[in-house]
C-alpha positions in Angstrom: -42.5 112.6 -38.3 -41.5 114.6 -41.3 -39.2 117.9 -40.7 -41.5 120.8 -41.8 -39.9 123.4 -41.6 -36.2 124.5 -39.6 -36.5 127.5 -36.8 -33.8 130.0 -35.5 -33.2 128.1 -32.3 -32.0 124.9 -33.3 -35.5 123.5 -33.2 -37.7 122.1 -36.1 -41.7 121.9 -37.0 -42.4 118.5 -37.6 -45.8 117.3 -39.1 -47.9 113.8 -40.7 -49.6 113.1 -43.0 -53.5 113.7 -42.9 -55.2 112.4 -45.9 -52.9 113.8 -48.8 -52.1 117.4 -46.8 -49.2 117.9 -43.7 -50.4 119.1 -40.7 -48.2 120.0 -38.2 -47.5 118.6 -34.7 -45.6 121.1 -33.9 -41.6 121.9 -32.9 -38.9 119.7 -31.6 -35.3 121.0 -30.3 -32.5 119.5 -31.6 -29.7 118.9 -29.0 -26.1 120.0 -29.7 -25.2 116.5 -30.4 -27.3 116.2 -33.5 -27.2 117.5 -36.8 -30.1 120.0 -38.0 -32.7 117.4 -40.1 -33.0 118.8 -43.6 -36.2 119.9 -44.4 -39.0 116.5 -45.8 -36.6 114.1 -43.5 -38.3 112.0 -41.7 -37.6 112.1 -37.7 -38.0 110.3 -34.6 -39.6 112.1 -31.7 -40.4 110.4 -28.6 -43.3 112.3 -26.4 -45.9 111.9 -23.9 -49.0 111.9 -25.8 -50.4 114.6 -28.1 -53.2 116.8 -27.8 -56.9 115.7 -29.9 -57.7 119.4 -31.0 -54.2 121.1 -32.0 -52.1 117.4 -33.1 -49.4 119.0 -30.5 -47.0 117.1 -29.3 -46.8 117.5 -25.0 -42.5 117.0 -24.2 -41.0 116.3 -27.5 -38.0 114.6 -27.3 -35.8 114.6 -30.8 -34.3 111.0 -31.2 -32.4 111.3 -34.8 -33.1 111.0 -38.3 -34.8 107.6 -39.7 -33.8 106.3 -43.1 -35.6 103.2 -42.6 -38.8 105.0 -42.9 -40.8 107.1 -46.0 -42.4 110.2 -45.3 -45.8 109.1 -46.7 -46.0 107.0 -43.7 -46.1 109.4 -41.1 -49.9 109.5 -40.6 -51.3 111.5 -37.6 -53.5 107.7 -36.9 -50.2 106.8 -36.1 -50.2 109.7 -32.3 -51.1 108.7 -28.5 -53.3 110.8 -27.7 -54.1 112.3 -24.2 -56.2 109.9 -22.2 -59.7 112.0 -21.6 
């Protein structure tokens, strides 16, 4: 997932890639024992599934940063969705 954008409370939007455009999937907290991800980082987030009509992520769990990984990678093909 790619950081979007950083929030007040220790917590980041994160988004993919759909097409060409970033849609987001939405925030993540960071726990005390992390550093704040800069801004077009890519992250992992671990999380139950997400939902089909908002992309939102249901318990995000932040995981660290992932240097192995480019940001034009992060596709939203790439969510579990909820089973319906």
């Amino acid at each position: 997932m790619v950081v979007a954008k950083i929030n007040v409370q220790r917590s980041v939007e994160v988004s993919l890639f759909q097409g060409r455009s970033l849609v987001s999937c939405g925030n993540v907290t960071i726990p005390a024992n992390h550093d704040i991800p800069q801004v077009g980082s890519v992250v992992e987030v671990r999380y139950l599934y997400a939902y089909r009509d908002s992309l939102a992520l249901y318990q995000p769990v932040y995981l660290g940063p992932r240097d192995d990984v480019d940001p034009d990678e992060c596709l939203v093909s790439q969510l579990k969705f909820k089973a319906e």
